[in-house]
C-alpha positions in Angstrom: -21.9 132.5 41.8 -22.6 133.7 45.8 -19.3 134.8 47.1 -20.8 136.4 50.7 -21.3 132.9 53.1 -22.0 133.0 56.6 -20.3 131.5 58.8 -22.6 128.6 59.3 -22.7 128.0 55.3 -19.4 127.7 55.4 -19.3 125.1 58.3 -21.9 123.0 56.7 -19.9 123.2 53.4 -16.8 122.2 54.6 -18.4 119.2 56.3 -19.8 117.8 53.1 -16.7 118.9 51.1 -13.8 119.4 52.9 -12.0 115.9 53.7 -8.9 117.5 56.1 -6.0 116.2 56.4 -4.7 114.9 59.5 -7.7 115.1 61.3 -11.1 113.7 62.7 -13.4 112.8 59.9 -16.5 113.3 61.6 -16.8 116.8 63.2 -19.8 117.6 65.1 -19.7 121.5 64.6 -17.6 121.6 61.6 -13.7 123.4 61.6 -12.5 124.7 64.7 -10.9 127.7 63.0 -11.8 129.7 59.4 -9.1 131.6 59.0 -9.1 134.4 57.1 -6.2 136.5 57.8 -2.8 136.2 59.1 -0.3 138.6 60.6 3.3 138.3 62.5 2.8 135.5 64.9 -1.5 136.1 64.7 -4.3 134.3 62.9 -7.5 136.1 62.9 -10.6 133.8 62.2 -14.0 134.5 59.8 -15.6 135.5 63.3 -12.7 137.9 64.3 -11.0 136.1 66.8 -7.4 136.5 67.5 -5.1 133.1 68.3 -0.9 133.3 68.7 -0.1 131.0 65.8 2.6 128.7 68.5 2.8 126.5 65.6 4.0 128.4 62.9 1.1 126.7 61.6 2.7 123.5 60.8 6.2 124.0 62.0 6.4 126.0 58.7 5.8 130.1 59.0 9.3 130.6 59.9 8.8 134.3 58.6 5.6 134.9 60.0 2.1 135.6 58.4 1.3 138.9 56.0 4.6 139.6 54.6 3.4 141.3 51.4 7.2 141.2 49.7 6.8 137.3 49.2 3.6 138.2 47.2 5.1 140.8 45.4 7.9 138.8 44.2 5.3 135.8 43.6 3.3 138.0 41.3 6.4 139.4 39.7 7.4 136.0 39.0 4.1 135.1 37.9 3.9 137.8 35.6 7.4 137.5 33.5 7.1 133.5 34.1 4.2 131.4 36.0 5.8 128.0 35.0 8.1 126.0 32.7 9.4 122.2 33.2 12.3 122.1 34.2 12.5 118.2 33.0 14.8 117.2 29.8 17.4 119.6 31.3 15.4 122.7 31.0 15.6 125.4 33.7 15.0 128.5 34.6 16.8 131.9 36.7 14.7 131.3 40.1 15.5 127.5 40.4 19.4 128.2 39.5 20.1 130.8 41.9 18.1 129.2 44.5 20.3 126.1 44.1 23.2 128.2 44.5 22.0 130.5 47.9 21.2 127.0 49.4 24.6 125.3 48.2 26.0 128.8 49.9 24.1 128.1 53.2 24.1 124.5 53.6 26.6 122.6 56.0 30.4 120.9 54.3 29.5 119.7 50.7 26.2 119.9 50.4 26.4 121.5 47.1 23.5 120.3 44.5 19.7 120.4 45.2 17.3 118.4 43.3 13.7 120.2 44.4 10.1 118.9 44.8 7.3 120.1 46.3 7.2 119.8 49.9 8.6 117.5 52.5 7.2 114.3 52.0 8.2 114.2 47.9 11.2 115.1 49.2 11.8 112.3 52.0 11.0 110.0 49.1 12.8 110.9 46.6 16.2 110.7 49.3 15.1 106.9 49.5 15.5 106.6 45.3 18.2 108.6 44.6 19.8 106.4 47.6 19.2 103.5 46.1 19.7 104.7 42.8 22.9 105.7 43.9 23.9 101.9 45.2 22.6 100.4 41.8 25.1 102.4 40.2 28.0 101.4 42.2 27.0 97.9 41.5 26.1 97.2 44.9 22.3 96.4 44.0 21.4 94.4 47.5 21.8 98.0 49.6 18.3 98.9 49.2 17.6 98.9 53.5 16.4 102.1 55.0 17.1 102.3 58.4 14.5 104.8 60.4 14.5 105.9 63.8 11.4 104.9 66.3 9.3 107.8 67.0 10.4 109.6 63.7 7.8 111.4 61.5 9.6 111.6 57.4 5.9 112.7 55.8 2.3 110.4 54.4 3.7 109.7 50.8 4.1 105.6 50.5 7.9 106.0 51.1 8.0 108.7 53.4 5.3 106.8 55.1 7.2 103.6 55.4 10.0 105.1 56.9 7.9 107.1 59.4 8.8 105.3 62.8 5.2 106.7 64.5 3.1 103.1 64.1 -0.1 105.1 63.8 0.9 106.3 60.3 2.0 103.3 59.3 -1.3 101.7 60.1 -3.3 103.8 58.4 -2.7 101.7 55.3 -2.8 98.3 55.0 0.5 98.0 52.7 3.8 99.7 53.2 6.4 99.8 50.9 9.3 97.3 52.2 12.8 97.4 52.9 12.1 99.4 55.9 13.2 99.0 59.0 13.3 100.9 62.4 15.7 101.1 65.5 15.6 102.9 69.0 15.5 106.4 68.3 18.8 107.0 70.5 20.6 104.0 71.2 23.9 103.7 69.4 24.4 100.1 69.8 20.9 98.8 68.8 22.0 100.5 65.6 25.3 99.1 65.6 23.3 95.2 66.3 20.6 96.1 63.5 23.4 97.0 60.6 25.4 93.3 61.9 21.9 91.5 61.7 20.8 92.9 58.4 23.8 93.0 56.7 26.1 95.6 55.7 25.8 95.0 52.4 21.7 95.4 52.3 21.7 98.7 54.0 21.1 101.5 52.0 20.9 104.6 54.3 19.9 105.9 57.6 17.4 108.6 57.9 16.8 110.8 60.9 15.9 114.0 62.2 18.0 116.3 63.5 15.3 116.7 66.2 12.1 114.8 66.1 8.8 117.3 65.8 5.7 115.4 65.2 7.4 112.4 67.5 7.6 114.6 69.9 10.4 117.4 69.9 13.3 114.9 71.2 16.5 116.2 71.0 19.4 114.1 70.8 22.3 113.9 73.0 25.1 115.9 72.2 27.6 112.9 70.9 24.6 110.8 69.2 25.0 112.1 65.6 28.6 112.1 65.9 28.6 108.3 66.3 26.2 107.9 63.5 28.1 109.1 61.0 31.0 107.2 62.6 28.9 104.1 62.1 27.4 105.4 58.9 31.4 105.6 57.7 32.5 102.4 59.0 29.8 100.2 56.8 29.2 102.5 53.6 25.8 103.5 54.7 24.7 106.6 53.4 22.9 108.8 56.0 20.2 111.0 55.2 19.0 114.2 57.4 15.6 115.0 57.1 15.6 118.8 57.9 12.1 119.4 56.7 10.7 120.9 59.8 14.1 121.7 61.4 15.6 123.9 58.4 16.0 127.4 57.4 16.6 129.0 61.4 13.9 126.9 63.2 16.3 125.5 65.8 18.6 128.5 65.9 20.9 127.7 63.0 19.7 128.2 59.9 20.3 123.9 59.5 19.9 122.0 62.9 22.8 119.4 62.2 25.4 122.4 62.4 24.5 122.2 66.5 26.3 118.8 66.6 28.7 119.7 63.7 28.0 116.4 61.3 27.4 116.7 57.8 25.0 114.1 55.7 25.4 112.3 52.6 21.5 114.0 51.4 19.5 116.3 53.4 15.7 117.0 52.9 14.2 119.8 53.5 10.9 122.0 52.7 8.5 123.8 55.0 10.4 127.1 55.9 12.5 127.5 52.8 9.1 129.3 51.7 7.9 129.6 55.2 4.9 128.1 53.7 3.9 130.7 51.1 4.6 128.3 47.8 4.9 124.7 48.1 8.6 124.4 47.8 11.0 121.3 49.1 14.1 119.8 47.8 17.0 116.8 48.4 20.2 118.4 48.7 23.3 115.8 47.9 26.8 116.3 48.7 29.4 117.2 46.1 30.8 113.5 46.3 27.4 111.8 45.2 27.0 114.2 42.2 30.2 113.6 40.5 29.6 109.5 40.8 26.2 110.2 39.6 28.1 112.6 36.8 30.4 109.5 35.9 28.4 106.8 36.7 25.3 107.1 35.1 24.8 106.5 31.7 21.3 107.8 30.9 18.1 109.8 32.1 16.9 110.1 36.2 13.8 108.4 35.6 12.8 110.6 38.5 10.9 114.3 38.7 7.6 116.1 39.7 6.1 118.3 37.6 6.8 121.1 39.9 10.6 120.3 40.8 12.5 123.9 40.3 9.0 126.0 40.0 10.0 129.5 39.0 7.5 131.4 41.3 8.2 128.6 44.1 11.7 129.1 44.0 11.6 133.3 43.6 9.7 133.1 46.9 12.0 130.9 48.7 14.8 133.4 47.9 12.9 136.2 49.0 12.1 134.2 52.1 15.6 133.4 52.7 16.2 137.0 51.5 14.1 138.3 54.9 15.8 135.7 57.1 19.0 136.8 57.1 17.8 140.5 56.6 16.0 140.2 60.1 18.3 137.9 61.6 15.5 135.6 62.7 17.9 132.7 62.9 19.7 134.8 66.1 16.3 135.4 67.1 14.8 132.1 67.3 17.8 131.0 69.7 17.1 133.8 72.0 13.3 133.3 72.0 14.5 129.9 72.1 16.0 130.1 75.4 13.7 132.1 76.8 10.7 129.4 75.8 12.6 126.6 77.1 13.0 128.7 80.5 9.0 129.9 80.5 8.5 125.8 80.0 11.0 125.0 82.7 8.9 127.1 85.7 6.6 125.5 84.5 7.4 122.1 84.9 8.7 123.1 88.2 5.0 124.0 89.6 3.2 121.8 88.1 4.1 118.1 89.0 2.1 116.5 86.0 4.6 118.2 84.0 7.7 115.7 83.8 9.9 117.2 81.3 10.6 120.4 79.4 12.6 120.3 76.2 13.5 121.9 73.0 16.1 123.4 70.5 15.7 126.9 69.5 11.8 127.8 68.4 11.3 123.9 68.7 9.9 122.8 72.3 7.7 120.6 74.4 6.5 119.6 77.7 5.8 115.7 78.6 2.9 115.2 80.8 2.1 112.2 83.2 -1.1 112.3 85.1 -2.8 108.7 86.5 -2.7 107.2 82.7 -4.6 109.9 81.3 -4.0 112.1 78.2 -4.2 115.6 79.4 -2.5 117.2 76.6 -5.7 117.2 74.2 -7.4 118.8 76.8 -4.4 121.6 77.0 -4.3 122.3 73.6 -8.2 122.8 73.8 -8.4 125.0 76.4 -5.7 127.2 74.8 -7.3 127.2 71.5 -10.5 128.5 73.9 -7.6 131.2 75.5 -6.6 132.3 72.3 -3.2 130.0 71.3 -2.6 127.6 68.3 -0.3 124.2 69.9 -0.3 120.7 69.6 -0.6 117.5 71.0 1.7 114.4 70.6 -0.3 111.4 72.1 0.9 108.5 69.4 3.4 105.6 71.0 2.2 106.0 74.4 3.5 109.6 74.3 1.5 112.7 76.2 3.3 115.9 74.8 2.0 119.6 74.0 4.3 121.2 71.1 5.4 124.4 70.3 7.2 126.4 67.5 6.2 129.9 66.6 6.9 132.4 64.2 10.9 133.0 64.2 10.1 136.7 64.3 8.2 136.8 68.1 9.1 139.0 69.9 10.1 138.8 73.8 6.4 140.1 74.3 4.5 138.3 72.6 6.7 135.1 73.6 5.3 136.3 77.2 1.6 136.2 76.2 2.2 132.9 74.9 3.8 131.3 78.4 1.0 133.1 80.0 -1.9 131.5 77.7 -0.5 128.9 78.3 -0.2 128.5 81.8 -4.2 129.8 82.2 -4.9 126.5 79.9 -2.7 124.4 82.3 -4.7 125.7 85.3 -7.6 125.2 83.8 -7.2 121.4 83.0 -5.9 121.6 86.3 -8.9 122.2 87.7 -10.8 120.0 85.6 -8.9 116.8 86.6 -9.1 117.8 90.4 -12.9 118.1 89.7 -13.2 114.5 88.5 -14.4 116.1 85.1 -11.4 114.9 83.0 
């Protein structure tokens, strides 16, 4: 078998191979990046080139790249125990003792994790075990999940459906129903939605703490508060989907301690591994698992084959393990502060720039320039400059996104702002040329 390609094999093979995910279908010149190495907030590419990873990859390298003790203890694991099912009440040491650091570190009563593979098995299996939950009590009508416009809660049928970007939604021609979606931060259109519906027929509401792919919109400080007010006063069960927002990425290690509310379920996945196994779980409060406890009578007719993998799980305590060791949740809120800042002088000299936001490692600038989307064009010519970010451009939106590595430093947060700013003078210069 060859096993030396150039880089041009490669290209072509990924073309006629390779279908990506979450992205163009057609490429004319094949992947923008090979990567082939990672270290600290750096990618390095098959040709050598050298990007800041502002995205953590996807909202997920919490950590950073190249930390060897995640692979040590993954091979460790590996080698006593690769895999065993943890179905028909089988288990194993990883999977327990994760449960119990993450019942240790999560907010109130949050105390019993059931674990999948990643963020969007997780979002879904919140919806089941909510409505699981309701057929129990008897109350078989709450099946309702109540989403949040401009939310993002993953591409599996149910994650999809509750996913308030319409884009996603459309990609298919069939959701799954019993979904339904409300101003992502008005209280009363909440309030009118629950009276129109029905009490009795909602299940839960989801949301994010902040939303990422939507568009890194924090809420207002009171805005959680008064959901799980509301949430309270009609029996609805709300769900936090902490997939992108857990494990230090907004400056506590979870983002709904900022506004001091505690769900009924959380989700979370992405930096609970900081993406070196595929690792996500459903955390329920102490409440829900005694009424499951009493109330059910037989078997969860739920489970992946790789809920409570032993190598996962080893490397998500390891990871959590080098968290708190290198107090990257204290870090991220400094950088934090400092990004937000380095995106506020910018907003200030550059009018096309018309807001600055973010939480933590978590930020964004909102662009409005004549009704076109400039943000594509940022993220382009940063790529160009040597720096990974994002665009937002779905419900009329025009955003670039940002969340590095936890562990950047003041320095290399520097180079980033000043990447970035070249990119923004660049497009700059392109729209004032008539070339964009």
């Amino acid at each position: 078998m060859k096993r030396n390609y150039s880089v041009e094999e490669l290209k072509v093979l990924d073309q006629k191979h390779f279908l990506h995910p979450t992205s163009p279908v057609k490429t004319e010149n094949g992947p923008a990046f090979i990567f082939t190495e990672g270290k600290g907030v750096y990618l390095y590419d098959i040709t050598g080139k050298k990007v800041i990873d502002g995205m953590s990859s996807l909202w997920n390298v919490n950590i950073g790249h190249g930390r060897t003790e995640l692979g040590e203890v993954a091979k460790e694991q590996m080698d006593k125990l690769a895999f065993s099912s943890c179905f028909a009440t089988f288990s194993n040491e990883p999977a327990i003792l994760l449960a119990k650091k993450l019942a240790e570190l999560a907010p109130g009563d949050l105390n019993t994790t059931f674990f999948t593979s990643g963020g969007s098995e997780s979002n879904d299996s919140a919806y089941k075990l909510a409505r699981h939950y309701w057929i129990l009590k008897g109350e078989t009508s709450r099946k309702k999940i109540i989403s949040r416009s401009r939310s993002y809660h993953g591409v599996a049928i149910g994650a999809t459906s509750a996913t308030g970007l319409k884009g996603f939604r459309d990609f298919t021609n069939s959701n799954a129903p019993d979904f339904l979606f409300v101003d992502h931060f008005s209280i009363q259109a909440l309030r009118d939605l629950i009276e129109t519906e029905g009490p009795e027929t909602i299940a839960a509401f989801i949301t994010e703490p902040v939303q990422g792919a939507g568009g890194v919109h924090v809420a207002p400080d009171n805005y959680f508060k008064e959901i799980r007010e509301i949430c309270n006063e009609y029996g609805i069960l709300m769900i936090t989907d902490e997939v992108i927002t857990g494990f230090g990425r907004t400056g506590k290690f979870f983002a709904m301690e900022h506004f001091n509310v505690v769900p009924d379920m959380m989700c979370f996945a992405k930096g609970v591994t900081s993406g070196y196994a595929q690792l996500g779980g459903v955390m329920i409060s102490e409440k829900i698992h005694q009424e499951f406890s009493e109330l059910s009578e037989g078997t969860i007719l739920h489970g992946y084959t790789y809920s409570g993998h032993p190598m996962a799980c080893a490397v998500g305590l390891k990871n959590i393990e080098i968290i708190e060791k290198d107090n990257l949740v204290a870090n991220a809120e400094i950088r934090g502060q400092e990004l937000l800042a380095g995106l506020k002088v910018l907003q200030a000299k550059y009018p096309f720039i018309v807001d600055a936001r973010g939480l933590g490692l978590m930020a964004g600038i909102e662009i409005s320039y004549e009704g076109k989307l400039l943000a594509p064009q940022i993220v382009t010519e940063a790529a160009k400059l040597g720096l990974i970010c994002r665009s937002v451009v779905l419900d009329a939106q025009d955003i670039v996104v940002f969340s590095p590595p936890l562990s950047i430093s003041q320095k290399e947060l520097r180079d980033l702002l000043d990447i970035l700013e070249k990119a923004i003078q660049e497009v700059e210069n392109q729209v004032l040329a008539n070339k964009l």
